[in-house]
C-alpha positions as CSV (number, residue, x, y, z in Angstrom):
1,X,10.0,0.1,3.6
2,X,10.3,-3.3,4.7
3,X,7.1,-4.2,7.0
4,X,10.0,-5.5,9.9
5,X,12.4,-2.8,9.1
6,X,15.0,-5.7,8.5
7,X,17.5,-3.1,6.4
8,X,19.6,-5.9,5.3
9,X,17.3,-8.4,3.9
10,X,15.2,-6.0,2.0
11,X,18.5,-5.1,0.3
12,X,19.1,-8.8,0.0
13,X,15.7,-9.3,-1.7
14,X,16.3,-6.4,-4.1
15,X,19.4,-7.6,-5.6
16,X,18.0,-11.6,-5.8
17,X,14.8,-10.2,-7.8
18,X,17.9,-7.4,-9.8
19,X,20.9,-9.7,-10.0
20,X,20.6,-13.6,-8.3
21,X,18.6,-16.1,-9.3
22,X,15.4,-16.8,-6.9
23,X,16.5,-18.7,-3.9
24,X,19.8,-17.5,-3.5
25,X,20.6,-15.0,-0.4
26,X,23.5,-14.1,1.5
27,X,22.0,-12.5,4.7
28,X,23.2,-14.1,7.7
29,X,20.1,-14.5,9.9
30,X,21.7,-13.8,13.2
31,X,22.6,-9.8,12.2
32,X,19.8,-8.2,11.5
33,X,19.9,-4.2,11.2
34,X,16.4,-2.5,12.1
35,X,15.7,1.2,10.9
36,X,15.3,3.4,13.1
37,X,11.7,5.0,12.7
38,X,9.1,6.7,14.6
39,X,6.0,4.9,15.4
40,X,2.6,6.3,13.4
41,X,0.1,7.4,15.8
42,X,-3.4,9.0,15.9
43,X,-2.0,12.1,16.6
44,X,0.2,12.0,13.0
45,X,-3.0,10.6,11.0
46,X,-5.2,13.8,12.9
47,X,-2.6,16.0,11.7
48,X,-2.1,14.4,8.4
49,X,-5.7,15.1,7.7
50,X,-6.3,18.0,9.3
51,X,-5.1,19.8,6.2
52,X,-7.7,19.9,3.4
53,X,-5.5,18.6,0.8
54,X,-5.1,15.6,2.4
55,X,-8.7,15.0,3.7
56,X,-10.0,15.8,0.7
57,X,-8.6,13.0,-1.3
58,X,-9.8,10.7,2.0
59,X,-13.1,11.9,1.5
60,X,-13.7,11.5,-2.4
61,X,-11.5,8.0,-1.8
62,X,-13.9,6.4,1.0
63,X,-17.2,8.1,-1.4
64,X,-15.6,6.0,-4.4
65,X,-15.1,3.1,-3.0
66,X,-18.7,3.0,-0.9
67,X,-20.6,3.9,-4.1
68,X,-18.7,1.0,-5.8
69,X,-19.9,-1.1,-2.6
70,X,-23.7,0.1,-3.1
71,X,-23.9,0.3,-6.9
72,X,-25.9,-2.8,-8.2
73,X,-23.9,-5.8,-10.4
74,X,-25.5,-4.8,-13.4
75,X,-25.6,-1.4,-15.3
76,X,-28.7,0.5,-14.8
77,X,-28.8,1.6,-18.8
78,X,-29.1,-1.4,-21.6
79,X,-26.0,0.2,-23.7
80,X,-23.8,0.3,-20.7
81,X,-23.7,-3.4,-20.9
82,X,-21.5,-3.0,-24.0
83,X,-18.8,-1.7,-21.5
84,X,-19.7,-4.8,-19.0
85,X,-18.7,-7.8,-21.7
């Protein structure tokens, strides 16, 4: 969804990259349709989460990513450097 919720010129933007060539758009600026959506809040996200399946693939995401962020720039093994090239 679009970040705005501007209905009308995400549809606009799908048929230009589908149909029109880039540059061309026929939304008139003044009308502007918003979607009607709930807001996200902490609540949601606790009980999003609260559920294993769900936090489980936040925990082994957030372990990934920080043992990318500590794991040193070059591999610890001379043949993983074959991989590294």
């Amino acid at each position: 969804m679009d970040i705005e919720r501007d209905i009308d010129q995400a549809q606009a933007d799908i048929n230009n990259a589908i149909i029109k060539k880039p540059g061309q758009t026929e939304v008139d600026p003044d009308v502007i349709t918003r979607a009607e959506t709930p807001k996200a809040s902490w609540a949601d996200f606790t009980h999003h989460f609260s559920q294993w399946k769900n936090l489980k693939v936040l925990i082994g995401t957030s372990y990934s990513w920080f043992a990318l962020d500590v794991s040193p720039p070059f591999p610890p093994f001379p043949f993983l450097s074959l991989l590294f090239d």
